[in-house]
Structure formats: structure tokens, C-alpha cells
mmJSON file of the N, C-alpha and C atoms, coordinates in Angstrom:
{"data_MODEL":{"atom_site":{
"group_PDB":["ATOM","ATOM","ATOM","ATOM","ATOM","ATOM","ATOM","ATOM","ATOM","ATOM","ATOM","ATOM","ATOM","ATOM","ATOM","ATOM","ATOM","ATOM","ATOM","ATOM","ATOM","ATOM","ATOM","ATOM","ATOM","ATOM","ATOM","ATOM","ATOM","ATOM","ATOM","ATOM","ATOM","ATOM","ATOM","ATOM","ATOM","ATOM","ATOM","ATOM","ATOM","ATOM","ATOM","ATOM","ATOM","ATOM","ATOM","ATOM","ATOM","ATOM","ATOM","ATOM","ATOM","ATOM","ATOM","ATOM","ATOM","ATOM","ATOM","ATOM","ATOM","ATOM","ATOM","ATOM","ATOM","ATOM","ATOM","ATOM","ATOM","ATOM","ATOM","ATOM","ATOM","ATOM","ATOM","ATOM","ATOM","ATOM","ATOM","ATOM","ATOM","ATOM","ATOM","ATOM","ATOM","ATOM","ATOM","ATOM","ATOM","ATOM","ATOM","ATOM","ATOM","ATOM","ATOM","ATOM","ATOM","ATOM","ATOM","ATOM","ATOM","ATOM","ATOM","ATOM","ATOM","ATOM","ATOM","ATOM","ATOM","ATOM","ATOM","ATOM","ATOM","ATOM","ATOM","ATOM","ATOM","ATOM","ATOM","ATOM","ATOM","ATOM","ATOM","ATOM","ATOM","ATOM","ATOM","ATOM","ATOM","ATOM","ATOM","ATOM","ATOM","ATOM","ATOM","ATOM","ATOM","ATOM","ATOM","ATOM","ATOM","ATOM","ATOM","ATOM","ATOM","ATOM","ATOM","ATOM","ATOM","ATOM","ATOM","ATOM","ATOM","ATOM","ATOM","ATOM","ATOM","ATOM","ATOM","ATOM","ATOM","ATOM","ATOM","ATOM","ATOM","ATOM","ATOM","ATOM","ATOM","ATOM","ATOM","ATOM","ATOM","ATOM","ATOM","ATOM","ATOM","ATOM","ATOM","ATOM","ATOM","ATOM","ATOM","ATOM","ATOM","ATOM","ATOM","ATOM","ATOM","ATOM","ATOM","ATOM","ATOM","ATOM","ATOM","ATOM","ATOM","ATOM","ATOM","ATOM","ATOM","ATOM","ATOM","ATOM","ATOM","ATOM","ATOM","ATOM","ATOM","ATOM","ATOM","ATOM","ATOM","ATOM","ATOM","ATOM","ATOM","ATOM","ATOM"],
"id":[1,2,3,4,5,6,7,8,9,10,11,12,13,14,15,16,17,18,19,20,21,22,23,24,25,26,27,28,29,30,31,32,33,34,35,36,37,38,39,40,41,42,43,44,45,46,47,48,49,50,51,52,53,54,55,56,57,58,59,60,61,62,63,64,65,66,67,68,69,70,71,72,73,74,75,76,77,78,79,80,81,82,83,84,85,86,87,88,89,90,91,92,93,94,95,96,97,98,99,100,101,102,103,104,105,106,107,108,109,110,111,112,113,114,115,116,117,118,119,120,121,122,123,124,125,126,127,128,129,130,131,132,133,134,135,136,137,138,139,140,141,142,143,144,145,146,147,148,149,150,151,152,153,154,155,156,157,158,159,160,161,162,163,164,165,166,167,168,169,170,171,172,173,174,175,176,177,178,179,180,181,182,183,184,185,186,187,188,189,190,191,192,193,194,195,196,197,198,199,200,201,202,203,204,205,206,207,208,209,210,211,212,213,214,215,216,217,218,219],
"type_symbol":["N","C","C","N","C","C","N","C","C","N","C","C","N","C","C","N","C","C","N","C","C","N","C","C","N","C","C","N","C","C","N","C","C","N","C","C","N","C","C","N","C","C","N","C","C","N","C","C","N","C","C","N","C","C","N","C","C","N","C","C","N","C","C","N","C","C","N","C","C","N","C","C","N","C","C","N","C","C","N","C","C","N","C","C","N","C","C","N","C","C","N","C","C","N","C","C","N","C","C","N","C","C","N","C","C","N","C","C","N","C","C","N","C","C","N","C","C","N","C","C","N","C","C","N","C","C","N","C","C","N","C","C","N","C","C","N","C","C","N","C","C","N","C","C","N","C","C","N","C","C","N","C","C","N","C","C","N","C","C","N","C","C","N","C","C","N","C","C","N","C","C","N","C","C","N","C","C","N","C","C","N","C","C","N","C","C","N","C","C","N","C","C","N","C","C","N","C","C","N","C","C","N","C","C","N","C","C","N","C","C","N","C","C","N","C","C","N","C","C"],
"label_atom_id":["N","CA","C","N","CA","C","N","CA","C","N","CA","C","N","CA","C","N","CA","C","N","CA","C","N","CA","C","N","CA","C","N","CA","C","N","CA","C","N","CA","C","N","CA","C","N","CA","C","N","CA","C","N","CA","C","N","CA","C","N","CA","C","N","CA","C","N","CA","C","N","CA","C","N","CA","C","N","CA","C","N","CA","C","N","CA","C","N","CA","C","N","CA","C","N","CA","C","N","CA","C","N","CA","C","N","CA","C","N","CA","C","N","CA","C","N","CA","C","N","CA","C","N","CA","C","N","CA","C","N","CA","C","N","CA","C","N","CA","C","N","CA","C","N","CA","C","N","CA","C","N","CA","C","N","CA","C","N","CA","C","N","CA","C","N","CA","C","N","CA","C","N","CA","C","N","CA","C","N","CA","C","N","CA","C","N","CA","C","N","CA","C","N","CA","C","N","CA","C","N","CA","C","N","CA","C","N","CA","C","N","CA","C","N","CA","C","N","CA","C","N","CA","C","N","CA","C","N","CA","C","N","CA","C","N","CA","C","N","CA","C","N","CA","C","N","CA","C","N","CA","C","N","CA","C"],
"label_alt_id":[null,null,null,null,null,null,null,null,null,null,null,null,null,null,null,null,null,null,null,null,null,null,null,null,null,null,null,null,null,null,null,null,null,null,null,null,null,null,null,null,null,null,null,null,null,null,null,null,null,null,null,null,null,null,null,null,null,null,null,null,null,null,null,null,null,null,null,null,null,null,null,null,null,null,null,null,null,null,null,null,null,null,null,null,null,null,null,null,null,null,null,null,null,null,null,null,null,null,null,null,null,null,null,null,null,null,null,null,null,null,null,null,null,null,null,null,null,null,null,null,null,null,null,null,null,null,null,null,null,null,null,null,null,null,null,null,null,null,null,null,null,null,null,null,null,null,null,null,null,null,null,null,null,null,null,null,null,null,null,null,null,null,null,null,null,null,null,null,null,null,null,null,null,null,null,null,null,null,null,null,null,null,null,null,null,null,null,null,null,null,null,null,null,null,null,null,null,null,null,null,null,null,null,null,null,null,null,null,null,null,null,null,null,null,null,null,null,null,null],
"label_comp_id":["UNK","UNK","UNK","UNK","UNK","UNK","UNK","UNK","UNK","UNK","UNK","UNK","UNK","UNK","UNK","UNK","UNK","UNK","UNK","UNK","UNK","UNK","UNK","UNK","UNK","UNK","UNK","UNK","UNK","UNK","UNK","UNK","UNK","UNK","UNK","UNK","UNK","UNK","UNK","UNK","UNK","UNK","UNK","UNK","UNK","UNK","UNK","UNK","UNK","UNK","UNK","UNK","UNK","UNK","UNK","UNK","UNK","UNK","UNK","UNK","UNK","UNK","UNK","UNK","UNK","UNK","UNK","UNK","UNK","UNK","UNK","UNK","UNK","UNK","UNK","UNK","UNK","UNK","UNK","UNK","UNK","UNK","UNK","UNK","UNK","UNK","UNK","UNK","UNK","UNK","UNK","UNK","UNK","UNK","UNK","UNK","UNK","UNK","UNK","UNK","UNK","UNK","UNK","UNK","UNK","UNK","UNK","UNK","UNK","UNK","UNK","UNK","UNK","UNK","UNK","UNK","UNK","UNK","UNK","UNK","UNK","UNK","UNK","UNK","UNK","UNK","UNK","UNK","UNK","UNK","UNK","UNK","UNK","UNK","UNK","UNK","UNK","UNK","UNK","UNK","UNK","UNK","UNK","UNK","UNK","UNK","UNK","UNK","UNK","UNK","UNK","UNK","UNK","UNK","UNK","UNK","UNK","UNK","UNK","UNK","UNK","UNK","UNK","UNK","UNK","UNK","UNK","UNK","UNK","UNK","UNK","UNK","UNK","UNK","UNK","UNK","UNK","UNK","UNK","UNK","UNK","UNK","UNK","UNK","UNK","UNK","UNK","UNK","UNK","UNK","UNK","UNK","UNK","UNK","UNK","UNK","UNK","UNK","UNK","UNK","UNK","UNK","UNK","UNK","UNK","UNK","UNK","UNK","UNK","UNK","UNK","UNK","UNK","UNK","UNK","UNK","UNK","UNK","UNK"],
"label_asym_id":["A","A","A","A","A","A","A","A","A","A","A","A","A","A","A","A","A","A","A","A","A","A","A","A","A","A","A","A","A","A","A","A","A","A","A","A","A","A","A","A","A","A","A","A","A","A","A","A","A","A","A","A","A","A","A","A","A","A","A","A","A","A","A","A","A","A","A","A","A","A","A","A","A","A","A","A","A","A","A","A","A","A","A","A","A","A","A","A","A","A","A","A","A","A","A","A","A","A","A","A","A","A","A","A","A","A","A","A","A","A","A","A","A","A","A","A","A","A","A","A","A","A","A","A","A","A","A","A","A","A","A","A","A","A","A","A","A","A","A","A","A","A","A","A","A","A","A","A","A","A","A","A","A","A","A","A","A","A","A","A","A","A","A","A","A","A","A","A","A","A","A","A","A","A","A","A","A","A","A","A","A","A","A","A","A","A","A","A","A","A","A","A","A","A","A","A","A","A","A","A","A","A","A","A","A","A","A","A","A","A","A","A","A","A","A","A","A","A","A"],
"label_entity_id":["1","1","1","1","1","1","1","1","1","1","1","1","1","1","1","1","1","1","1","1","1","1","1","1","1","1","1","1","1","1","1","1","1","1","1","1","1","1","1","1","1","1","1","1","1","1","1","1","1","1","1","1","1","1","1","1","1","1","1","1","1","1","1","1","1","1","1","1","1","1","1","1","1","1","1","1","1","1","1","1","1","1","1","1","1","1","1","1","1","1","1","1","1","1","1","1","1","1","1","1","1","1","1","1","1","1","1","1","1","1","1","1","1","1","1","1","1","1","1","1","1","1","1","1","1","1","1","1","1","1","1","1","1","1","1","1","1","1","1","1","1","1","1","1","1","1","1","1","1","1","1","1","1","1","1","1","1","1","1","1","1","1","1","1","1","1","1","1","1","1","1","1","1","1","1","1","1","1","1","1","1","1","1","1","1","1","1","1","1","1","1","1","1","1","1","1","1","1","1","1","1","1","1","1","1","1","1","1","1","1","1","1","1","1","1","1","1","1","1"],
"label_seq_id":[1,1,1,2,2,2,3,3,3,4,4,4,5,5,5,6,6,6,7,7,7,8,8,8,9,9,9,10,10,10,11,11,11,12,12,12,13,13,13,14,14,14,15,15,15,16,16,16,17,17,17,18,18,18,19,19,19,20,20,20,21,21,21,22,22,22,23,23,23,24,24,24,25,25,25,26,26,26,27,27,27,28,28,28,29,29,29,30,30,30,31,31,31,32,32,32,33,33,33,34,34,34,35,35,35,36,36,36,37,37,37,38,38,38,39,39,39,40,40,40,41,41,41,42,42,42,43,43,43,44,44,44,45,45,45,46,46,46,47,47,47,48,48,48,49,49,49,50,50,50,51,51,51,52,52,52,53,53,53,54,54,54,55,55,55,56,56,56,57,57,57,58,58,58,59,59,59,60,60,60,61,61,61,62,62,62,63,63,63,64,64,64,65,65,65,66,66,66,67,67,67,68,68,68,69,69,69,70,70,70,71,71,71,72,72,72,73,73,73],
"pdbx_PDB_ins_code":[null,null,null,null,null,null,null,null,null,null,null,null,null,null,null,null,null,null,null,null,null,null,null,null,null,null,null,null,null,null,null,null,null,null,null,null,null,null,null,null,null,null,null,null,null,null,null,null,null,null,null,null,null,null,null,null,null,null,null,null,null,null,null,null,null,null,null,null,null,null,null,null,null,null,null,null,null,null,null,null,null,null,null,null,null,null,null,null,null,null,null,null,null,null,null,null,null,null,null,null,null,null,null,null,null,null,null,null,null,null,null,null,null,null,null,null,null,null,null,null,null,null,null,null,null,null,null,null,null,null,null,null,null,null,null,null,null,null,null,null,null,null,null,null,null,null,null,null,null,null,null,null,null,null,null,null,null,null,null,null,null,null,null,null,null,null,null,null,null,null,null,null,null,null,null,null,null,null,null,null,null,null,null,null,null,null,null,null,null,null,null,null,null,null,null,null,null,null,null,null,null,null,null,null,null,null,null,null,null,null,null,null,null,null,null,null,null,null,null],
"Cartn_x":[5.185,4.539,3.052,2.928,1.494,0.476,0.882,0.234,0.067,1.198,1.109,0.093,0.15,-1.453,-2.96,-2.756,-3.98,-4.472,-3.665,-4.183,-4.373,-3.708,-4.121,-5.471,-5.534,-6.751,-8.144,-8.086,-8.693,-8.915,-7.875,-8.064,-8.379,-8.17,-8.729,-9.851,-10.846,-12.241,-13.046,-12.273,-12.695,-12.659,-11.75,-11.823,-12.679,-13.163,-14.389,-15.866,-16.161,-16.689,-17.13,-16.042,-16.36,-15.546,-16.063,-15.45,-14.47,-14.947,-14.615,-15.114,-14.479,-14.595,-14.109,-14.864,-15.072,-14.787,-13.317,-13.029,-12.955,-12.932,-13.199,-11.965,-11.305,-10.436,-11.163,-10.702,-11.042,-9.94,-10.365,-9.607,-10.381,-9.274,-9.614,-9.871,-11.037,-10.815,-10.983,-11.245,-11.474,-10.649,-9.951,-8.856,-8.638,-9.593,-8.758,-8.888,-9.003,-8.792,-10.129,-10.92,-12.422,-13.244,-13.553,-13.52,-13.056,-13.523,-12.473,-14.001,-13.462,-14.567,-13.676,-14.534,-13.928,-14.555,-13.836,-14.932,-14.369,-15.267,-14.983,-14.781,-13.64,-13.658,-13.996,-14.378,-14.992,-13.702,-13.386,-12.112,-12.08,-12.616,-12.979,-11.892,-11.85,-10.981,-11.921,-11.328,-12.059,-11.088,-11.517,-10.491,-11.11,-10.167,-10.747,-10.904,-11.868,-12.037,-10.802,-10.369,-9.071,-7.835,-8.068,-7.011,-7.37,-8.338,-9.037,-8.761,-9.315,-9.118,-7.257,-6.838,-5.441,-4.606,-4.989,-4.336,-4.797,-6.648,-7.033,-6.068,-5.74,-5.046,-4.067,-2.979,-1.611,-1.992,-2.895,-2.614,-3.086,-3.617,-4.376,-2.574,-1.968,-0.399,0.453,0.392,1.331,0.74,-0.418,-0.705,-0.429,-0.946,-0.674,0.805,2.076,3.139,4.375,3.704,4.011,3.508,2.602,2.378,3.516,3.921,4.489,5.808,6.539,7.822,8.542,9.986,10.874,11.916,12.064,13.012,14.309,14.91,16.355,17.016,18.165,18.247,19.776],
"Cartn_y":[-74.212,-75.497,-75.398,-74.587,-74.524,-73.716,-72.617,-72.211,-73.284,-73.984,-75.654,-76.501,-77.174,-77.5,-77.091,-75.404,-74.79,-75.404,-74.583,-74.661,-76.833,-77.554,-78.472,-79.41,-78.933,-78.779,-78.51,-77.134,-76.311,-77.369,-77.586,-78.462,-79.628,-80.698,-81.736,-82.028,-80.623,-80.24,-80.214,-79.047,-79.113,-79.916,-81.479,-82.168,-82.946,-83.212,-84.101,-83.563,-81.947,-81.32,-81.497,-81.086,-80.822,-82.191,-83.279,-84.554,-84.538,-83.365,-83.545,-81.691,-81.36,-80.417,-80.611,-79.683,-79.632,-78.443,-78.166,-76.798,-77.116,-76.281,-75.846,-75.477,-76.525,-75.838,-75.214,-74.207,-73.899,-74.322,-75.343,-76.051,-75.313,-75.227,-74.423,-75.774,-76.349,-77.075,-77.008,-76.015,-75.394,-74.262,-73.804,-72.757,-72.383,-71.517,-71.314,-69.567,-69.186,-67.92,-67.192,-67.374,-66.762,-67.549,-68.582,-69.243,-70.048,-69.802,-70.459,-70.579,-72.037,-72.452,-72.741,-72.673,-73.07,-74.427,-75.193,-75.79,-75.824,-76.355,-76.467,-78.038,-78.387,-79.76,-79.694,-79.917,-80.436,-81.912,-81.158,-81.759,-81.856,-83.314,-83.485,-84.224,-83.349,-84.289,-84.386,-85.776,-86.363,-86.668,-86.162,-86.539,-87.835,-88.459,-89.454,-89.025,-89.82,-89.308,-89.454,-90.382,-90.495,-89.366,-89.018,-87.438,-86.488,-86.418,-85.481,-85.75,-87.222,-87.477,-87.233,-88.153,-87.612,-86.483,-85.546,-84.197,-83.205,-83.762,-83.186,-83.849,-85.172,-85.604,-85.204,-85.312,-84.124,-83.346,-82.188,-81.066,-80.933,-81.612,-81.426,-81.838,-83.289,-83.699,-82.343,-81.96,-80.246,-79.326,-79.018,-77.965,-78.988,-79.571,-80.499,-80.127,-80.546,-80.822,-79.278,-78.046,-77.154,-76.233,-76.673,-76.126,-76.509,-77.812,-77.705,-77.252,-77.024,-75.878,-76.941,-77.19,-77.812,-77.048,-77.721,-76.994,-77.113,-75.917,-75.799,-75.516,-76.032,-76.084,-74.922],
"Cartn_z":[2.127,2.007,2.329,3.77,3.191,2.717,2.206,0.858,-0.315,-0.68,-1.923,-1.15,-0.107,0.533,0.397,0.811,0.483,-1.426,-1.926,-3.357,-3.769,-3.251,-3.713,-2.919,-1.738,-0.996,-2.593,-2.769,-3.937,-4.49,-5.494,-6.953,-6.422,-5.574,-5.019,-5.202,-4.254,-4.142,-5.805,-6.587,-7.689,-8.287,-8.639,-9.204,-8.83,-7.667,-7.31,-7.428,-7.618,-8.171,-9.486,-9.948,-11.699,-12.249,-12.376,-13.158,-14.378,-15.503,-16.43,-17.052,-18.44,-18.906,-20.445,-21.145,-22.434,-22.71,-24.19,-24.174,-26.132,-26.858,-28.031,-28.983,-30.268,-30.41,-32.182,-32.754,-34.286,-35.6,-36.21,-37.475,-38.742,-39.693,-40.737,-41.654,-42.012,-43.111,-44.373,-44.905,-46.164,-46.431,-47.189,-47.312,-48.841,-49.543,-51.249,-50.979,-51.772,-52.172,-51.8,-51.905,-51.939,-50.603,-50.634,-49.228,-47.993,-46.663,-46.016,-44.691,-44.368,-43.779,-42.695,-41.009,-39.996,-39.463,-38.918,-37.805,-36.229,-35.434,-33.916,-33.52,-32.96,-32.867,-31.097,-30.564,-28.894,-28.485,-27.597,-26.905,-25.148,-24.728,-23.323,-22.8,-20.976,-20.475,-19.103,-18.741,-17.922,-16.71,-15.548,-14.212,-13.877,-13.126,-12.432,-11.124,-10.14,-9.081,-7.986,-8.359,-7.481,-7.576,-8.821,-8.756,-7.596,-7.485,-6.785,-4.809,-4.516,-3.486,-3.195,-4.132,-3.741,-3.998,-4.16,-4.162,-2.881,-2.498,-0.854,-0.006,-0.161,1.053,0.97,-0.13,-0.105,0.841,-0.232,0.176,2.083,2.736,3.97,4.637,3.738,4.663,4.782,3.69,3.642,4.517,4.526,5.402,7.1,7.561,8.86,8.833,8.186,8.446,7.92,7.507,7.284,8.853,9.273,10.528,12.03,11.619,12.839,13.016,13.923,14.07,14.467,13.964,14.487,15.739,16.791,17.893,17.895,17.606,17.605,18.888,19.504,20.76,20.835],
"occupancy":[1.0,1.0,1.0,1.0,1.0,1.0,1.0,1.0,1.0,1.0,1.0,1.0,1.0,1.0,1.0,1.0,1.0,1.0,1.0,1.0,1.0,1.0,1.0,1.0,1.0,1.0,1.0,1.0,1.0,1.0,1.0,1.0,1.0,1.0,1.0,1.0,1.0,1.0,1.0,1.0,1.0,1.0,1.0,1.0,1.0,1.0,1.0,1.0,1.0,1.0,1.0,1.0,1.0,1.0,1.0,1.0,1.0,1.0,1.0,1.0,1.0,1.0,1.0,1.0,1.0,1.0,1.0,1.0,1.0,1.0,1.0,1.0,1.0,1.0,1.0,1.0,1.0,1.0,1.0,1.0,1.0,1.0,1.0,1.0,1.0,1.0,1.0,1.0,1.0,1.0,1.0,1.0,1.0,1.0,1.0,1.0,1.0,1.0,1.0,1.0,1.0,1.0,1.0,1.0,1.0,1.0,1.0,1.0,1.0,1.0,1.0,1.0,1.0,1.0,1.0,1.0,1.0,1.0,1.0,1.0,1.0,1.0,1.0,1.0,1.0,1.0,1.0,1.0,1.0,1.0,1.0,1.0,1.0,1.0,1.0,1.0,1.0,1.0,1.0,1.0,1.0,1.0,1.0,1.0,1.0,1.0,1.0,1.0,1.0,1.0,1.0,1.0,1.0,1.0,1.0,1.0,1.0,1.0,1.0,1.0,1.0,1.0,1.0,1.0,1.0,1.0,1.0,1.0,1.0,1.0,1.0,1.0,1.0,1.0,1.0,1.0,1.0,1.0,1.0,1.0,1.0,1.0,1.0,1.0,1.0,1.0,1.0,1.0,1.0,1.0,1.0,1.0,1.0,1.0,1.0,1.0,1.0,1.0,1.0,1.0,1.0,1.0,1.0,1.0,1.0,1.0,1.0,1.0,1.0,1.0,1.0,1.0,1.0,1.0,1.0,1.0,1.0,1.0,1.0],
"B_iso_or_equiv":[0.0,0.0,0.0,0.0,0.0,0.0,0.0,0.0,0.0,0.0,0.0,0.0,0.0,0.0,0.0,0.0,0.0,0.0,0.0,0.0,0.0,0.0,0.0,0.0,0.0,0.0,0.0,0.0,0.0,0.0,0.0,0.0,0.0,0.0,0.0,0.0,0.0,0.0,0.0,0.0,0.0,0.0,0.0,0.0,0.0,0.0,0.0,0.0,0.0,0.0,0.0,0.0,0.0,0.0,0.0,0.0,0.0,0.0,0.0,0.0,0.0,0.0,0.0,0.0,0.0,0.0,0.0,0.0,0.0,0.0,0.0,0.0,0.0,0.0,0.0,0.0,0.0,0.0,0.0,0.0,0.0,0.0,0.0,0.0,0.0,0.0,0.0,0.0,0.0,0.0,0.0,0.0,0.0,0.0,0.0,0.0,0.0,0.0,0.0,0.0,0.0,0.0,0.0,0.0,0.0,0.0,0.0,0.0,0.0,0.0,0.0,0.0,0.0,0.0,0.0,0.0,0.0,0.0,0.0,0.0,0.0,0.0,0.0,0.0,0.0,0.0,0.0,0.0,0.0,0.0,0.0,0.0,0.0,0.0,0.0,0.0,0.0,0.0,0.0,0.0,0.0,0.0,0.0,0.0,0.0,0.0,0.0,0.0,0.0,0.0,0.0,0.0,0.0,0.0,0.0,0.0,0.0,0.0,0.0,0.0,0.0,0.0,0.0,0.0,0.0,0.0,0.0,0.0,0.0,0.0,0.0,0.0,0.0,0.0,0.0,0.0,0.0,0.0,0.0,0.0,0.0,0.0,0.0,0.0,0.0,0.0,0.0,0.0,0.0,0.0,0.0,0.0,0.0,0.0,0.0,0.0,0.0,0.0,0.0,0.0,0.0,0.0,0.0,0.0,0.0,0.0,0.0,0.0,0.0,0.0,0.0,0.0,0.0,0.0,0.0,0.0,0.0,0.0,0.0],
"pdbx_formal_charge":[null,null,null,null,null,null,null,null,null,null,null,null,null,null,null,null,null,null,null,null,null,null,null,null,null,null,null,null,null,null,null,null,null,null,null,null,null,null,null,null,null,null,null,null,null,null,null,null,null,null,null,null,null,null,null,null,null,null,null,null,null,null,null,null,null,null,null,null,null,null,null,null,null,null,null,null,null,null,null,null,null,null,null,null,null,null,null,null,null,null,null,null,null,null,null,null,null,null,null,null,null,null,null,null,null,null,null,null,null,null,null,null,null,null,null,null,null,null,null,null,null,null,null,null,null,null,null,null,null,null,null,null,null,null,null,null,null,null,null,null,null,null,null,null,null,null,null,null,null,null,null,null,null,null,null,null,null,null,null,null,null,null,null,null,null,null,null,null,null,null,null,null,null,null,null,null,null,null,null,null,null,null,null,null,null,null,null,null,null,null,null,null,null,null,null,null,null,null,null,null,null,null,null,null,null,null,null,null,null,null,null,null,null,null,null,null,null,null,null],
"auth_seq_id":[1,1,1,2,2,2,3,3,3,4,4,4,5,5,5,6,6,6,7,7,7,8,8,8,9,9,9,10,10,10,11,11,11,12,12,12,13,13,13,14,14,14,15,15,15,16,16,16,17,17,17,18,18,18,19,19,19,20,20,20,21,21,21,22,22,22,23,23,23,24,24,24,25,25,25,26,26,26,27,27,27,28,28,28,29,29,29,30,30,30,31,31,31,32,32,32,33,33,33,34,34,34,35,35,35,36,36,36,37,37,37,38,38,38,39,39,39,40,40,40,41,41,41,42,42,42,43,43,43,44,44,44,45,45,45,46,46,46,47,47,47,48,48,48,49,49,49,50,50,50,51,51,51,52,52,52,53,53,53,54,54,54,55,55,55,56,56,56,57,57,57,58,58,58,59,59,59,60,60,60,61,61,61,62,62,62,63,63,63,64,64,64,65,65,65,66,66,66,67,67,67,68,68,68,69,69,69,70,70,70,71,71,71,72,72,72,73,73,73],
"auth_comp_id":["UNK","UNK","UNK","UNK","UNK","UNK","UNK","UNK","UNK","UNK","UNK","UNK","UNK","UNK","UNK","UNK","UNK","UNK","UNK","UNK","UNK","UNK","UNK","UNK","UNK","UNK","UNK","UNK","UNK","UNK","UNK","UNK","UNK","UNK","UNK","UNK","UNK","UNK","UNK","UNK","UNK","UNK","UNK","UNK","UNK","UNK","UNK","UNK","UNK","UNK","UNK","UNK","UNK","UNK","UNK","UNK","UNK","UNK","UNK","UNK","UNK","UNK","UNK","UNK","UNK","UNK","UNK","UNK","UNK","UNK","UNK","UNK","UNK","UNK","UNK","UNK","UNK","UNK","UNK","UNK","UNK","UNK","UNK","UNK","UNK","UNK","UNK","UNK","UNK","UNK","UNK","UNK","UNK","UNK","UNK","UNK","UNK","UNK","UNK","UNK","UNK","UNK","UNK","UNK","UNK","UNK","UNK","UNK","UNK","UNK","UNK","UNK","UNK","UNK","UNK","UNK","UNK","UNK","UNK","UNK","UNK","UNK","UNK","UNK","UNK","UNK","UNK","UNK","UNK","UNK","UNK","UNK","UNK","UNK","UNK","UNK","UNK","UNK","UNK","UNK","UNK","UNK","UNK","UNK","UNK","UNK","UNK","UNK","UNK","UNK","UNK","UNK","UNK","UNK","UNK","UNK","UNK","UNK","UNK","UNK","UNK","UNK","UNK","UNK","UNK","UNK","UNK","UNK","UNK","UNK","UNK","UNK","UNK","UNK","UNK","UNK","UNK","UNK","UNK","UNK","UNK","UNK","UNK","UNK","UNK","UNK","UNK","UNK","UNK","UNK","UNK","UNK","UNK","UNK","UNK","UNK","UNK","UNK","UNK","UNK","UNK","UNK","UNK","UNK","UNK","UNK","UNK","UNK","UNK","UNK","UNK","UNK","UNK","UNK","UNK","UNK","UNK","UNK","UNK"],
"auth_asym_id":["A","A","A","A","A","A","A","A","A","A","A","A","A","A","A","A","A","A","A","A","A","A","A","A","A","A","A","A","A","A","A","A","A","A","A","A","A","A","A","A","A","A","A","A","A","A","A","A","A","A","A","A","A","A","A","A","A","A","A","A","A","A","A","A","A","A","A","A","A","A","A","A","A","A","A","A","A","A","A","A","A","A","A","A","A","A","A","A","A","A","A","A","A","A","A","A","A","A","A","A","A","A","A","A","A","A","A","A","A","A","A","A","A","A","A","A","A","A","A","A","A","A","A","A","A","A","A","A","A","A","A","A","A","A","A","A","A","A","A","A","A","A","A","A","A","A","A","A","A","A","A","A","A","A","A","A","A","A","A","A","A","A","A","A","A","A","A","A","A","A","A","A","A","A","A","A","A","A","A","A","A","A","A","A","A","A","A","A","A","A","A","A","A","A","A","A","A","A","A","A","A","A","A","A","A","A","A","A","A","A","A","A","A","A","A","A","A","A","A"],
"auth_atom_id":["N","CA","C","N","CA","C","N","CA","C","N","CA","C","N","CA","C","N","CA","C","N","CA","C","N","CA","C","N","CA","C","N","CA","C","N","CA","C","N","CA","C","N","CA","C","N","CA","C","N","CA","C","N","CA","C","N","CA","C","N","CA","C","N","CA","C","N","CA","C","N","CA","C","N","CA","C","N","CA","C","N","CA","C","N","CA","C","N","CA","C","N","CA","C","N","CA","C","N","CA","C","N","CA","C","N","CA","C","N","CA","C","N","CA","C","N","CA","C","N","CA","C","N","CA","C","N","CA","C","N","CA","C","N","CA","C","N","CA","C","N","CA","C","N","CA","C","N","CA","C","N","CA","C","N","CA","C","N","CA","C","N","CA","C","N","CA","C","N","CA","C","N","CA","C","N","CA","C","N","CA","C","N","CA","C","N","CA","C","N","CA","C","N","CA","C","N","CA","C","N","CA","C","N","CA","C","N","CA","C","N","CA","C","N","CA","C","N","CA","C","N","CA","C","N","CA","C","N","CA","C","N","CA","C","N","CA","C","N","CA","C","N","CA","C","N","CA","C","N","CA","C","N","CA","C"],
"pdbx_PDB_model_num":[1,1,1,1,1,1,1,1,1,1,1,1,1,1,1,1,1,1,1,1,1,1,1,1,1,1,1,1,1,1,1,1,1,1,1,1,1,1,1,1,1,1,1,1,1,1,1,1,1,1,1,1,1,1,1,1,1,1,1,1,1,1,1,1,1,1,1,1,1,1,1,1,1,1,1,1,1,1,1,1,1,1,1,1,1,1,1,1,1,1,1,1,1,1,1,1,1,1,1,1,1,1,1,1,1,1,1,1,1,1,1,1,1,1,1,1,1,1,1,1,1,1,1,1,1,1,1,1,1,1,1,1,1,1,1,1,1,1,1,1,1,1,1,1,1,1,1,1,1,1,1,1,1,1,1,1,1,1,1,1,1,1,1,1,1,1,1,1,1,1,1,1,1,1,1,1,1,1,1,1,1,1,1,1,1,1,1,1,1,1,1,1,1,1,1,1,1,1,1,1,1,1,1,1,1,1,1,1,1,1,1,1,1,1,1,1,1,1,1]
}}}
């Protein structure tokens, strides 16, 4: 459990970091025999900031509650 804390700690951070990201996909729209044309369509996703806050606080509840030891008697 808290290793799953650590890393959502991470992505938390990064999502309040980096808002949003832009990745590239390649569509063929032209296709005959002799030519063939590509294009790039631009495809953004956008976090909200609240993803972010709530995945630090997870992850900070998991690490807090992965630390403590239950007593077996």
C-alpha cells in the first residue's frame, strides 16, 4: 500500500504540474497507387486540477495508513 501512495503522491504532483498534454496521431488521407499522403491530427487532453489534488491526498492517506502496524495479541 505504500508503494500505491508513493506513485500517486507522483502523478498528483504531475498533474498539477503539467495541466494538460498534446500527443500526435498519423491518418492516411490520400491512398491510390502512386500516391499516399499522411496527415497529423493533434489530440489534447486536459486534467483538471482537482484530479491532481485528489490523487496527492490518496496517495499521502495510503502512505499515513500503510505505515501503521496493527497489534496482534
Amino acid at each position: 500500500m505504500r508503494a500505491l501512495g508513493i506513485v500517486l503522491i507522483v502523478v498528483g504532483i504531475l498533474a498539477l504540474a503539467v495541466p494538460s498534454f498534446t500527443f500526435f496521431t498519423t491518418e492516411r488521407a490520400v491512398d491510390t497507387s502512386f500516391l499516399t499522403i499522411d496527415t497529423k491530427k493533434p489530440h489534447t487532453i486536459v486534467l483538471n486540477p482537482i484530479v491532481g489534488v485528489v490523487a496527492a491526498v490518496a496517495g499521502i492517506a495510503l502512505v499515513f495508513a500503510g505505515g501503521r502496524k496493527t497489534g496482534t495479541v
